[in-house]
C-alpha positions as CSV (number, residue, x, y, z in Angstrom):
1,X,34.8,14.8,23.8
2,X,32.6,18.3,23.7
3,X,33.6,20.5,26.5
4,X,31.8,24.1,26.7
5,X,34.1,26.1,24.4
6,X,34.9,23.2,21.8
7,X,33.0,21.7,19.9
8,X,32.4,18.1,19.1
9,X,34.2,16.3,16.2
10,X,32.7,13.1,14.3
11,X,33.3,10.8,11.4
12,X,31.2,10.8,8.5
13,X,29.1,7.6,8.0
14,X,29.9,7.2,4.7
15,X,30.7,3.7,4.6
16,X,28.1,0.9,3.1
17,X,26.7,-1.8,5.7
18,X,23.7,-2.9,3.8
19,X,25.6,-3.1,0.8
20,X,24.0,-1.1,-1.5
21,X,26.5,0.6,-3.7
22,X,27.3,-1.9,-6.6
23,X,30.9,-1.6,-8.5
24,X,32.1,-3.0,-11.2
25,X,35.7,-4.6,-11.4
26,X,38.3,-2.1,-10.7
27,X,35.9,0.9,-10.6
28,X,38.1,1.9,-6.9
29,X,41.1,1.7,-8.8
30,X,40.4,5.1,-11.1
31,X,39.8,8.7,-11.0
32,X,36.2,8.9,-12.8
33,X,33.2,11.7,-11.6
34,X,30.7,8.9,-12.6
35,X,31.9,6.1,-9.8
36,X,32.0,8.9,-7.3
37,X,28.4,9.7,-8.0
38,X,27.4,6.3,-7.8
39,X,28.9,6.1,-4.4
40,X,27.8,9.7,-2.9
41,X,24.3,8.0,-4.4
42,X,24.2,5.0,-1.8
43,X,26.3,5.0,0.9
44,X,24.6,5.0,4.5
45,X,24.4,9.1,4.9
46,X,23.4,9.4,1.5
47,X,19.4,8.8,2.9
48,X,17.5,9.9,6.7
49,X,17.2,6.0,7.6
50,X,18.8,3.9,9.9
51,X,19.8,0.7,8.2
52,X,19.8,-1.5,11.2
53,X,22.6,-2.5,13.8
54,X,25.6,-1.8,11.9
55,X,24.7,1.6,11.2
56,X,23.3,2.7,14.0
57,X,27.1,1.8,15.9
58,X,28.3,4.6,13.4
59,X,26.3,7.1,14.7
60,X,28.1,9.8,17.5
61,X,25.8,9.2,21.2
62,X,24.8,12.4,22.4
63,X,23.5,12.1,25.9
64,X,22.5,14.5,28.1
65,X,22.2,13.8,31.5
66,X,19.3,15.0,34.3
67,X,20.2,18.3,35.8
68,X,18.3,19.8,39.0
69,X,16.6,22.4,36.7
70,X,13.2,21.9,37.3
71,X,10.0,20.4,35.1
72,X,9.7,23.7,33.0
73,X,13.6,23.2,31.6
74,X,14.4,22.7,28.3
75,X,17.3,22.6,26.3
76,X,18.2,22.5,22.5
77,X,21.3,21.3,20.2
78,X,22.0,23.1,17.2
79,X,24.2,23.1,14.6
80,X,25.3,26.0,12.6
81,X,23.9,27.2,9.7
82,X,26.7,26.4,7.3
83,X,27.3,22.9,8.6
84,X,23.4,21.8,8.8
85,X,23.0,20.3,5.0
86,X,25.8,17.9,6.1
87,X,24.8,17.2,9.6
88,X,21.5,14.6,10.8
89,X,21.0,14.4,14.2
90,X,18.7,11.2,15.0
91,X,16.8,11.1,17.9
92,X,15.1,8.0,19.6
93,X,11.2,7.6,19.9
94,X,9.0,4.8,20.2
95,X,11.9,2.3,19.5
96,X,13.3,3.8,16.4
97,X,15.8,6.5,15.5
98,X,14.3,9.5,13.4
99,X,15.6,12.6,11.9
100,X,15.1,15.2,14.5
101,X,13.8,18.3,13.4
């Protein structure tokens, strides 16, 4: 859990719930650059999208609760500089989880 001095720790979601990545027969069972391109290709971070139920229960919940700051109050999350080509926060709107930016 994020405190104020440490930082919060998640998985990657790198697994394949709509079931797009397609291997052939023992593919797993090598070492071979080409079957790990085909994988970094379509697994469920490799795009900005949602892909229904099973991925969104991979995602890390950031909430933020009310705090007696006043209307004017805002607040920002960020992620460092190094970090942010491997990071997408999604944020809810209309019904639908989109890439924040």
């Amino acid at each position: 859990m994020w405190r104020p001095g440490r930082g919060a720790v998640f998985l990657a979601n790198i697994d394949d719930d709509a079931r797009r990545c397609r291997m052939r027969p023992g593919d797993l069972d090598r070492i071979d650059p080409a079957v790990d391109e085909r994988l970094a290709a379509c697994h469920d971070a490799a795009d900005e999208r949602v892909n229904g139920a099973r991925d969104e229960s991979d995602l890390a919940p950031l909430r933020v609760p009310p705090a007696p700051f006043g209307d004017d109050a805002s607040g920002r999350v960020e992620v460092a500089a190094t970090q942010r080509p491997y990071v997408r926060l999604f944020v809810g709107r209309d019904g639908a989880l989109r890439v924040g930016r």
